[in-house]
C-alpha positions in Angstrom: -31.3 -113.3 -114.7 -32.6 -113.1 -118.1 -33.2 -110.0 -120.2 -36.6 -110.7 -121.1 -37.5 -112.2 -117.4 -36.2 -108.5 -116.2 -38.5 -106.7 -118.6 -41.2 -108.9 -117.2 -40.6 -108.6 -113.3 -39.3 -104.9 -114.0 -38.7 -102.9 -110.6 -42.3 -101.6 -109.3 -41.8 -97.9 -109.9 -40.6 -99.0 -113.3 -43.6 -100.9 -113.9 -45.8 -98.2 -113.2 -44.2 -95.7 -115.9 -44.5 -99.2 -118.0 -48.2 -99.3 -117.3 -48.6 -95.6 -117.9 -47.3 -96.1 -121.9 -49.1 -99.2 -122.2 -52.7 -97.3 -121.2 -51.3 -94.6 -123.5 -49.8 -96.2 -126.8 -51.2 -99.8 -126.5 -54.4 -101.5 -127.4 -55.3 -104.9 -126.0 -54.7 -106.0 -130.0 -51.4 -105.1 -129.8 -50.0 -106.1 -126.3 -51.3 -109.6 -127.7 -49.4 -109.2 -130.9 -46.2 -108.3 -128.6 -46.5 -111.2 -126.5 -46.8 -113.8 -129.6 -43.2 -112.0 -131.5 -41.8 -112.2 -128.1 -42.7 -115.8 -127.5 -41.6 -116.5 -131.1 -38.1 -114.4 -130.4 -37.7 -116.3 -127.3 -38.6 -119.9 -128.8 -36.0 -118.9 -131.7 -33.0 -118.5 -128.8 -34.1 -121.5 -127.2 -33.5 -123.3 -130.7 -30.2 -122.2 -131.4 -29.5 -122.2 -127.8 -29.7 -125.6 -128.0 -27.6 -125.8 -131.2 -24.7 -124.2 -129.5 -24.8 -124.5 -126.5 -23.7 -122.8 -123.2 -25.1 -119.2 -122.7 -26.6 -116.4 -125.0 -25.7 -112.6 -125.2 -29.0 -111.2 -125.0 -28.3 -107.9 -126.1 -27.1 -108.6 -129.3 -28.9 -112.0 -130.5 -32.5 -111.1 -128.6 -33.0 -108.4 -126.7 -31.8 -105.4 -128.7 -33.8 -106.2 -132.0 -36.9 -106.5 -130.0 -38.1 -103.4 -129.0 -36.7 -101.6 -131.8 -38.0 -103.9 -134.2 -41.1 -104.5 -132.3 -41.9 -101.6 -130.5 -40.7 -98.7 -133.4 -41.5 -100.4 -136.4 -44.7 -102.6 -135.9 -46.6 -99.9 -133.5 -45.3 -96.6 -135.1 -44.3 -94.9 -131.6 -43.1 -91.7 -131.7 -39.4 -91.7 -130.4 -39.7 -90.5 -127.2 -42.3 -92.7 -126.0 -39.4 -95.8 -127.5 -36.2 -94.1 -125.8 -38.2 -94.5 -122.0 -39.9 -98.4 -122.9 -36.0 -98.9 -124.1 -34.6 -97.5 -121.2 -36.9 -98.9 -118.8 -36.6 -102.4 -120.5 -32.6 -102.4 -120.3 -32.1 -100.7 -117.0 -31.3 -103.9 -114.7 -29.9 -106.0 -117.6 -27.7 -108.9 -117.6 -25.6 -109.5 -120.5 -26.0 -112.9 -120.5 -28.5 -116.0 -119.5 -28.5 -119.9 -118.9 -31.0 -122.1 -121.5 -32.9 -122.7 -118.0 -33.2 -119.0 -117.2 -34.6 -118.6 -120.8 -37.6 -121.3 -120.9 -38.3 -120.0 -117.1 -39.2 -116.6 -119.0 -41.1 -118.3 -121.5 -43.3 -119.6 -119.4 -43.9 -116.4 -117.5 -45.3 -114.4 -120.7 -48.4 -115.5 -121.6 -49.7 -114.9 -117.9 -47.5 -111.6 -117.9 -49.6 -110.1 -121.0 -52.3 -111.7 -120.6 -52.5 -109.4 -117.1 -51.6 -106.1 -118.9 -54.4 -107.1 -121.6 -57.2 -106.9 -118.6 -55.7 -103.7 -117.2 -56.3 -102.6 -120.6 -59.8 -103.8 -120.5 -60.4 -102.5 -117.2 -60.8 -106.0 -115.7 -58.4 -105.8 -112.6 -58.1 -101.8 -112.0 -55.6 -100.7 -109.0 -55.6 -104.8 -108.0 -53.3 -105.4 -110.6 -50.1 -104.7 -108.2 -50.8 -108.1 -106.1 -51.0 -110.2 -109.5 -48.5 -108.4 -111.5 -44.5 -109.9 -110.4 -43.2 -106.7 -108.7 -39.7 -106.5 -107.1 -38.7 -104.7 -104.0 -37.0 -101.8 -103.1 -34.0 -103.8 -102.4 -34.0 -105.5 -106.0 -35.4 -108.8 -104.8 -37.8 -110.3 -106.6 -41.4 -111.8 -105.5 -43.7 -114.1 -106.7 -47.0 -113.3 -108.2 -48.5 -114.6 -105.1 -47.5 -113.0 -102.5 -49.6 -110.3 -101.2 -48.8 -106.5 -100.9 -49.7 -104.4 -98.1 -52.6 -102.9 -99.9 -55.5 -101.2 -98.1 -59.1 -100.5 -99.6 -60.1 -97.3 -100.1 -63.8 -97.5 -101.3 -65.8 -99.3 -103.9 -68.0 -98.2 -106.9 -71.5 -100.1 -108.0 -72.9 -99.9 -111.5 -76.0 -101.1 -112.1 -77.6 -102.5 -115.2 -81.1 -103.2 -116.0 -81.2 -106.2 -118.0 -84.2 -108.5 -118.8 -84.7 -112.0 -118.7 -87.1 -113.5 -121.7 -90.4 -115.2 -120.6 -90.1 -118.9 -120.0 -92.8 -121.2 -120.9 -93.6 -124.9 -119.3 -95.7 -127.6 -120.2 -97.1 -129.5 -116.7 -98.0 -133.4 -117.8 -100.1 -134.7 -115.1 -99.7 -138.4 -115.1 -103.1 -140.4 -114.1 -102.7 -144.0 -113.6 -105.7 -146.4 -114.1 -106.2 -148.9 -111.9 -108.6 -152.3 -111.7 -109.9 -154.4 -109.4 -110.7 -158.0 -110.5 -112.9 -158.9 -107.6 -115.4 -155.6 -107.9 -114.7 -155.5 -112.1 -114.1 -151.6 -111.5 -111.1 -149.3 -112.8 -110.3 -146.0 -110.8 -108.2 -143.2 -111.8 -107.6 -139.7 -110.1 -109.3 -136.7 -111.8 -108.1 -134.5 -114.5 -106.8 -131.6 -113.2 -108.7 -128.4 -113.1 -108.5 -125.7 -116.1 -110.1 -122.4 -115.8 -112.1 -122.8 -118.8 -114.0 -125.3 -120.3 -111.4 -128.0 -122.2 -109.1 -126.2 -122.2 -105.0 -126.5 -121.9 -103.9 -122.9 -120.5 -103.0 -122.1 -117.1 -104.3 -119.4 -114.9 -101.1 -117.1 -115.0 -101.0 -117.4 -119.0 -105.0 -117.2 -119.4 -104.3 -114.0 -117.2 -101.6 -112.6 -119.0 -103.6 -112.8 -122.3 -106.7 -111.2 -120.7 -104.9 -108.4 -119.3 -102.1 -107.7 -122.6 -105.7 -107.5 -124.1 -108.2 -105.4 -122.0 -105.5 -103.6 -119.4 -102.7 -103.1 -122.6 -105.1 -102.8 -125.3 -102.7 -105.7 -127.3 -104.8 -107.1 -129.9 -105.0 -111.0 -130.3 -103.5 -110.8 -133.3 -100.7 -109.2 -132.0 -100.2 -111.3 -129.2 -100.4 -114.6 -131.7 -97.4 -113.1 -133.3 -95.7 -112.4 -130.4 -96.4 -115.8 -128.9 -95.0 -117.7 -132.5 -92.0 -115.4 -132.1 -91.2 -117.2 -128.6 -91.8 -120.5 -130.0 -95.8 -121.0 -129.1 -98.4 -121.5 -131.5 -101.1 -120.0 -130.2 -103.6 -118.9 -133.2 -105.8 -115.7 -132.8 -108.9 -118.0 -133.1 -107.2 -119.9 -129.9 -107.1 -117.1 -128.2 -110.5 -115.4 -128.3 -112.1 -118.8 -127.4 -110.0 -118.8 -124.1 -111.0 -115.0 -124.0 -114.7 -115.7 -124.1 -114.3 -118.5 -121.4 -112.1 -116.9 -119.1 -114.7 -113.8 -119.1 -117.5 -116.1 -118.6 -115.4 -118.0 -115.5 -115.3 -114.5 -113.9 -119.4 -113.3 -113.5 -119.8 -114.9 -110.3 -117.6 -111.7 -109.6 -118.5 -109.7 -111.6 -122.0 -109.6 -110.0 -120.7 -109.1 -107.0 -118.9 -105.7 -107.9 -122.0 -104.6 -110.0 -124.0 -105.4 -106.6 -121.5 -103.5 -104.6 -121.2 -100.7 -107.2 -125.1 -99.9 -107.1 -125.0 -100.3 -103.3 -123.4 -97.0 -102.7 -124.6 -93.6 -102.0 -123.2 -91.4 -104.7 -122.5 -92.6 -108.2 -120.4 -91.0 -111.1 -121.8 -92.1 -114.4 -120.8 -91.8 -118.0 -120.8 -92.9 -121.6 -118.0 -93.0 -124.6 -118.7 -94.4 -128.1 -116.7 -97.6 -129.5 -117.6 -98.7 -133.0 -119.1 -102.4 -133.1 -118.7 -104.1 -136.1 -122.1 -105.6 -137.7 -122.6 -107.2 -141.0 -122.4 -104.4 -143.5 -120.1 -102.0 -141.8 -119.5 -100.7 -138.3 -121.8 -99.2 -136.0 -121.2 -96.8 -133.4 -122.0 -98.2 -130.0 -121.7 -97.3 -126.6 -119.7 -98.1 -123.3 -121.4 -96.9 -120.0 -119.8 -96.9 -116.8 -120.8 -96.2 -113.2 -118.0 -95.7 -110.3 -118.5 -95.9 -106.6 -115.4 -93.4 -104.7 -116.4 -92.4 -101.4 -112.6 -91.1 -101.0 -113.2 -87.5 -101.8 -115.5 -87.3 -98.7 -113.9 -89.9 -96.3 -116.2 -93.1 -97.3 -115.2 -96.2 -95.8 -116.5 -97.9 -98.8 -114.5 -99.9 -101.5 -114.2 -97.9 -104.5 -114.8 -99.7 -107.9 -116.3 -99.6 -111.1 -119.1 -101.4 -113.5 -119.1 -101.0 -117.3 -121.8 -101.7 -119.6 -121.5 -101.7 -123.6 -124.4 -101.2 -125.8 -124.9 -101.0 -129.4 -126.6 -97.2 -129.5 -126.8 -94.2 -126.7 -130.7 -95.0 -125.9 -132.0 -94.3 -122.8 -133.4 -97.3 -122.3 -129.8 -98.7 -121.8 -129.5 -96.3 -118.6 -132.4 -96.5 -117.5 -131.9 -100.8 -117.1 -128.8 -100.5 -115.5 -130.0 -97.6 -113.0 -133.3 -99.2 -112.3 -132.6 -100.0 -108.6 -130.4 -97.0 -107.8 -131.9 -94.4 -106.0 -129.0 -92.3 -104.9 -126.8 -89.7 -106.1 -125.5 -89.4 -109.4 -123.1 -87.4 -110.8 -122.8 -86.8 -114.8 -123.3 -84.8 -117.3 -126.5 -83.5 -118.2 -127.8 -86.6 -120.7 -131.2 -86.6 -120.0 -131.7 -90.4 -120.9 -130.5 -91.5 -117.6 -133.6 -91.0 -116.1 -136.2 -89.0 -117.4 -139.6 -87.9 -115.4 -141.3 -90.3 -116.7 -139.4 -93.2 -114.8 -138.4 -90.8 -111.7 -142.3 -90.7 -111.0 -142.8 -94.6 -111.1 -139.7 -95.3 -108.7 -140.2 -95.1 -104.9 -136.5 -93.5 -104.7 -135.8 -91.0 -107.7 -132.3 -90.8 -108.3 -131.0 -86.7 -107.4 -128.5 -85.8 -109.9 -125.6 -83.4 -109.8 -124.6 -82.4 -112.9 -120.3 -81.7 -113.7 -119.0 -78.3 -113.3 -116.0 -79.4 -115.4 -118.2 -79.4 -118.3 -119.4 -76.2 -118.2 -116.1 -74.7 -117.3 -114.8 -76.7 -120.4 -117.2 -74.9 -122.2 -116.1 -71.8 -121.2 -112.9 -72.5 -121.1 -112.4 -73.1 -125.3 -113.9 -69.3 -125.4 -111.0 -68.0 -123.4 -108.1 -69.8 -124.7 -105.6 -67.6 -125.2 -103.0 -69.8 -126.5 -105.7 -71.2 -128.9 -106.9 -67.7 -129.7 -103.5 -66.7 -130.9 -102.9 -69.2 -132.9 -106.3 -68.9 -134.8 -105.7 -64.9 -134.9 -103.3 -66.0 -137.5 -106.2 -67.6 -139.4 -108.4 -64.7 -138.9 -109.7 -66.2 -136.3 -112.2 -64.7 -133.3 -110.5 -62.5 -130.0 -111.1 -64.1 -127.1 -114.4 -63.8 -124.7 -113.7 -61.5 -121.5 -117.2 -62.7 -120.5 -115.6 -66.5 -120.8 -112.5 -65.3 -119.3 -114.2 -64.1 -116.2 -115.9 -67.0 -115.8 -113.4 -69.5 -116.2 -111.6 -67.2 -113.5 -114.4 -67.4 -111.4 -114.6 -71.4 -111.5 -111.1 -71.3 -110.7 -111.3 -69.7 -107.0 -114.4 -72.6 -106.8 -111.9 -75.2 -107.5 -109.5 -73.9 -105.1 -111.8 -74.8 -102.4 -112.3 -78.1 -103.2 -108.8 -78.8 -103.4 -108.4 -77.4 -100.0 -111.3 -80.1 -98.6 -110.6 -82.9 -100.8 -110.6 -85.8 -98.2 -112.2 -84.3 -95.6 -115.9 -85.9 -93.9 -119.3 -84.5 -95.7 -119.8 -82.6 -92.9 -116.4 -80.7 -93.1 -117.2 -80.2 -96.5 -120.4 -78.8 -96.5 -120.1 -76.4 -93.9 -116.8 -74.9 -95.8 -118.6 -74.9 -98.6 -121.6 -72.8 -96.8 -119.3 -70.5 -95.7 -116.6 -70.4 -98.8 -118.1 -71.4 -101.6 -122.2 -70.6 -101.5 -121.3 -66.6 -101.5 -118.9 -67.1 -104.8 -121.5 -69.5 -106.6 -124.6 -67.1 -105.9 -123.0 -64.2 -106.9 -121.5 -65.8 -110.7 -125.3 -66.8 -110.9 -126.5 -63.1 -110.8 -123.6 -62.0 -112.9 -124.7 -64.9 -115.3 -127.9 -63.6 -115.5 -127.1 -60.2 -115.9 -124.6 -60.9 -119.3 -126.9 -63.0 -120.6 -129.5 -60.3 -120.9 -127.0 -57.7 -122.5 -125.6 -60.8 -125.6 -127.1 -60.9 -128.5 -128.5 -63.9 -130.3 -125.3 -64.1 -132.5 -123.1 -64.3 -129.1 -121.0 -67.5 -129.0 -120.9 -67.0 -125.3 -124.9 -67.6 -124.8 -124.5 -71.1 -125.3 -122.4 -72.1 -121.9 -124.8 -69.6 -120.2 -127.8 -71.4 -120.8 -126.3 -74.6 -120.5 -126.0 -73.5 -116.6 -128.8 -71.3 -116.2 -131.7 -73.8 -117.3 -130.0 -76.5 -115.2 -128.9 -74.4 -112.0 -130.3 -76.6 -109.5 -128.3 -79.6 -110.6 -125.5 -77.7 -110.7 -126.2 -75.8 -107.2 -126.7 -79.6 -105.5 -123.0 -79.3 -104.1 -123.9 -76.6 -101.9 -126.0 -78.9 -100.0 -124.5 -82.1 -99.9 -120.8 -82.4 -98.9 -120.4 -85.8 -100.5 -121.2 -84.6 -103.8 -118.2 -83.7 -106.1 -117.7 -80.7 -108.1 -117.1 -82.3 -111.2 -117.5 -86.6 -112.8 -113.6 -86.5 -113.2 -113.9 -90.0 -111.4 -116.4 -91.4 -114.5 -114.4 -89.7 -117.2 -110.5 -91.1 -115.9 -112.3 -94.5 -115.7 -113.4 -94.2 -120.0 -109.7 -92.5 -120.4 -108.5 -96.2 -121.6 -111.3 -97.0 -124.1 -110.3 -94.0 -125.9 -106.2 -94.2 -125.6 -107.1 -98.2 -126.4 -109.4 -97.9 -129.6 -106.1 -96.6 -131.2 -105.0 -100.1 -131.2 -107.7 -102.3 -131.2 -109.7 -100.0 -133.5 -113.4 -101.9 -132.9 -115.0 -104.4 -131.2 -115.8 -107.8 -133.4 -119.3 -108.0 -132.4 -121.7 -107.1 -129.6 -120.6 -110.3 -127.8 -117.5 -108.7 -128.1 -117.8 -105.2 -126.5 -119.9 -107.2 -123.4 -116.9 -109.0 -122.8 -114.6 -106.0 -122.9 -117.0 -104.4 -120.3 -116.8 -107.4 -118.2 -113.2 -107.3 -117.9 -112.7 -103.5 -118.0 -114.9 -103.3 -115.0 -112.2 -106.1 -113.4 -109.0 -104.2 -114.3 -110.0 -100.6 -113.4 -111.5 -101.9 -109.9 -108.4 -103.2 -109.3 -106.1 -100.5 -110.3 -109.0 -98.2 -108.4 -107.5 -100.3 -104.6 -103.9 -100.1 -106.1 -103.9 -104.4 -106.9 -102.2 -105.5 -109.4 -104.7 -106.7 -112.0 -102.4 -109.3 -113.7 -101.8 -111.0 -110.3 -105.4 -111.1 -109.5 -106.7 -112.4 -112.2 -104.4 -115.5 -112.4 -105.2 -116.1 -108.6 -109.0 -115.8 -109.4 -108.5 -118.2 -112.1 -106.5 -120.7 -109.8 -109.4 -120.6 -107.3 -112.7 -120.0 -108.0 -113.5 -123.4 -109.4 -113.0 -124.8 -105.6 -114.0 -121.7 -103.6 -117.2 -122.0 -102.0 -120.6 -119.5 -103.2 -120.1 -118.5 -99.3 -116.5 -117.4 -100.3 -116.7 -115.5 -103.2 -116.3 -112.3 -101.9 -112.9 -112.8 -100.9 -111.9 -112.3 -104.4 -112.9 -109.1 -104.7 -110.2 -107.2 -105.4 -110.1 -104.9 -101.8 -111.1 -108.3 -99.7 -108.2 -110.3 -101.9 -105.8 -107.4 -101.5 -106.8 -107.3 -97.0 -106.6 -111.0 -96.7 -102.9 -110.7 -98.5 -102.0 -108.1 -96.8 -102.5 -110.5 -93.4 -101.2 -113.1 -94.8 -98.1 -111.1 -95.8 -97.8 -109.8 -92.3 -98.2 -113.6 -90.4 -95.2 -115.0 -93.2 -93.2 -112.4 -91.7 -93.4 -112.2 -88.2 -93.6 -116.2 -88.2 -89.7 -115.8 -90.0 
C-alpha cells in the first residue's frame, strides 16, 4: 500500500484524532493548499517514477519531506501538534509502493480533502464517517461507499426569514379582428376590463398603491422612486391620476358604509386638523369621522367608520353630515355638532354623551407627578391633590367598565345602577363643594367647570348601558391621520383630503372586521365593474369577509 493512500484511508480511530487537529489547526484555506503540494509531490514521484522505474522508497523520496516541510514550515504548528499528525501519518507505513499504487492515490485526494474541507465548513457534521474511507478494526480497508452501522440520534432545524423581491408582469390580451364578406361587418372581442377609466394597472397593483398611500401613509413620490428602483416607470403624476380614479370606482361603496354608518344607534364622532394646501400657503382644514361599534354592549351590528374632510371646523360641516341622525352620539363637547337651533327643527334630536376621558385628561395633566417633577426643576407648580383625587376617583369608574366591557345594555346598566351611580353622585357633590372653596386664580377651576356646566351629558351613561364612558373608539380611528401627516405633511388640495377620507373610511372599516384592506381592495377592484347594483353589498367588508369565510370552509371540506 502506498504511503500517501495510508495517510488517506488512515485507521478510523486514527482518523478521528486526525479530524480533531484539522478542526483545531486547519482552515478550509489551508487543507486546500495541502492537498495541491501533495498532488504536486505525488505527480513529481510519478515523473521520476517513470524515469527509473520499478518501485519508490516513500520515506525518503516523498513521504518524509512532506509533513515536515508541509505541515511545520508552511502552517507554523507548534511541535507537538506535528509529532501526533507525523505519528499518526507513519503508523501503518510501507516502505515501498508500485507506479500503480501511486496514481491510485492520486486520484483518491482531491475527493479525500475536498471531504475534510466541508467538515470544516460544517457541511457534512457526524455524516462524514460513511463518506470518509475508514478501515476496520481488523486493518481492512473499505470503500467510501459502503455504509456504516450508524443510527440517528435527533435532528436540529434553523430557520431563516428571507424575502423574495416583488415580481411584476405585463398581461397582453390578444384580440383578433375578424370580417365577413357577405354581411360587410368586422367583429372583435372586447377590451378587457380596467378598474379605472383608460387605464393600464391591474387591480392588485392599483390596490397596492392605494393602500402604501392611505393605509402606510407612503407618499407618491416615494412610491415613484421605489417603483423606478424595481425597474417601473411609474411617474408621481401617473399615480395620482390612477389614485383619483380608483377612489372614484369605489363610492358605490362607499355610500353604502356611510348609509350603514348613520343607520346605527349610537355614534362616536370626532374631528382632527390636516393642513390643505391653497394658492398662497396652507390652510388648516379639518377631517371628521363618525364610527358605528356596537361591541362594547354586545351589538350584532357591523362596526365601521365614515370620514369626512373639510377645509375649516364650521358647524355647518357637522351639522350636513349629521342631518338625518337622530341617535346617540358620543364626543367631546364641540358645540357645532348640533346646536338648539337645529335640535328644535329635527323630529329626532340627536342625545349626546359627552367623553369622560377628556375631562379626566384634563385632570390628569394637574396631577402628573412624573411631569410635576420634572418641571419642579424648572420652578415649576406642585401638583393638585384636588386633581389627584379626582383622577383617583375616575379610576375606580373605569374599573367598572372594564369589568362589563362586552356585556348586553341591560347588564350594563343595571351594574352601573348599582356600582357606578353611588360613585358618580358622590364626586359631583365633592365637585361642587371644591369649587366653592378655589379661588379665581385656581388652575384646577377649569376641569371643574368643564364638568359641572355640562353634567347631564356627562351623567347620560348612568342611564343607557349602550353608551360608553369615553369616544376612545372616534379618537383610535384619527390616531393615523396624525402618525401619517409626519410623512405626507398636507393634503394637495381639497380634492385631495376628499379622496383621503374616502379611502380612510375603506381601510379603517376593514381593519375595524379584522380584513385585510390590501386584499379587499384589489378584489373590489376585480369585481365591481360586473357585479350587479343588487350585489353591491357583498363587498362590504364584513359581508366580503362572511361569504369568504364560506367559501373557505366549502374548498375544504370538498378536499
Amino acid at each position: 500500500m502506498c504511503k500517501v493512500d495510508n495517510m488517506v484511508t488512515a485507521h478510523g480511530a486514527d482518523h478521528r484524532r486526525l479530524r480533531g487537529l484539522l478542526s483545531r489547526s486547519f482552515t478550509p484555506s489551508r487543507i486546500a493548499m495541502l492537498a495541491l503540494r501533495i498532488e504536486q509531490c505525488v505527480d513529481r514521484l510519478l515523473a521520476e517514477m517513470a524515469q527509473r522505474g520499478g518501485s519508490a522508497d516513500l520515506m525518503s523520496e516523498f513521504a518524509i519531506p512532506l509533513p515536515t516541510n508541509v505541515i511545520a514550515e508552511l502552517f507554523g504548528l507548534p511541535d507537538e501538534q506535528r509529532e501526533e499528525i507525523v505519528a499518526l501519518t507513519y503508523s501503518r507505513a510501507n516502505t515501498s509502493a508500485t507506479a500503480a499504487e501511486v496514481r491510485q492515490t492520486r486520484q483518491r485526494i482531491p475527493e479525500f480533502f475536498r471531504r475534510l474541507i466541508a467538515l470544516k465548513r460544517g457541511q457534512l457534521g457526524d455524516d462524514l464517517a460513511s463518506a470518509l474511507i475508514l478501515a476496520r478494526d481488523n486493518g481492512e480497508l473499505v470503500s467510501d461507499t459502503e455504509p456504516i452501522d450508524m443510527s440517528k440520534l435527533g435532528e436540529d432545524v434553523t430557520e431563516t426569514l428571507e424575502e423574495i423581491p416583488r415580481r411584476f408582469k405585463v398581461i397582453e390580451t390578444v384580440r383578433e379582428k375578424f370580417t365577413c364578406r357577405d354581411c360587410e361587418s368586422i367583429s372583435q372581442p372586447p377590451a378587457p376590463f380596467h378598474a379605472t377609466p383608460r387605464g393600464f394597472i391591474g387591480p392588485h397593483l392599483l390596490a397596492t398603491i392605494l393602500f402604501d398611500k392611505f393605509g402606510m401613509h407612503s407618499p407618491l413620490n416615494r412610491q415613484s422612486t421605489r417603483f423606478k428602483s424595481e425597474g417601473i416607470e411609474l411617474s408621481t403624476s401617473t399615480l395620482a391620476d390612477q389614485v383619483g380614479f380608483g377612489t372614484a370606482a369605489l363610492m358605490p361603496v362607499f355610500d353604502l358604509i356611510e348609509a350603514h354608518v348613520f343607520a346605527a344607534e349610537r355614534l362616536h364622532g370626532d374631528d382632527t386638523t390636516i393642513p390643505i394646501q391653497a394658492k398662497d400657503k396652507c390652510t388648516t382644514g379639518r377631517i371628521w369621522t363618525y364610527v358605528c361599534d356596537d361591541l362594547p354592549f354586545g351589538g350584532a351590528a357591523p362596526p365601521a367608520a365614515i370620514y369626512y374632510a373639510s377645509s375649516n371646523r364650521r358647524g355647518e360641516h357637522p351639522q350636513k353630515h349629521l342631518a338625518g341622525y337622530g341617535g346617540i352620539l358620543q364626543s367631546d363637547c364641540y358645540n357645532g355638532f348640533e346646536p338648539l337651533s337645529v335640535a328644535e327643527k329635527k323630529a329626532v334630536p340627536i342625545t349626546f354623551a359627552f367623553c369622560h376621558a377628556h375631562a379626566r385628561r384634563k385632570f390628569f395633566e394637574l396631577a402628573d407627578i412624573q411631569k410635576s417633577a420634572r418641571d419642579r426643576k424648572r420652578r415649576g407648580k406642585p401638583i393638585s391633590p384636588i386633581a389627584l383625587e379626582a383622577v383617583q376617583r375616575y379610576d375606580a369608574l373605569f374599573e367598572i367598565e372594564r369589568q362589563i366591557n362586552g356585556l348586553s345594555a341591560e347588564e350594563r346598566l343595571a351594574a352601573r345602577q348599582e356600582k357606578s351611580k353611588p360613585l358618580f353622585d358622590d364626586m359631583h357633590e365633592w365637585l361642587k363643594q371644591e369649587r366653592a372653596t378655589l379661588s379665581r386664580s385656581s388652575e384646577v377651576i377649569e376641569p371643574i367647570d368643564y364638568m359641572l356646566k355640562r353634567w347631564d351629558g356627562f351623567a347620560g351613561f348612568l342611564e343607557d348601558g349602550r353608551i360608553c364612558l369615553t369616544n376612545n373608539a372616534a379618537e383610535r380611528a384619527l390616531r393615523g391621520i396624525a402618525l401619517g401627516g409626519r410623512n405626507w405633511t398636507f393634503a394637495g388640495s381639497q380634492r385631495g383630503a376628499d379622496r383621503a377620507a374616502i379611502m380612510l373610511t375603506f381601510i379603517t372599516t376593514c381593519r375595524l372586521n379584522d380584513v385585510d384592506p390590501k386584499a379587499w381592495l384589489a378584489d373590489v377592484f376585480a369585481r365591481i365593474a360586473d357585479l350587479p347594483v343588487s350585489r353591491l353589498h357583498e363587498l362590504l367588508p364584513w359581508t366580503w369577509k362572511r361569504l369568504r369565510e364560506a367559501e373557505k370552509a366549502q374548498d375544504q371540506y370538498i378536499a
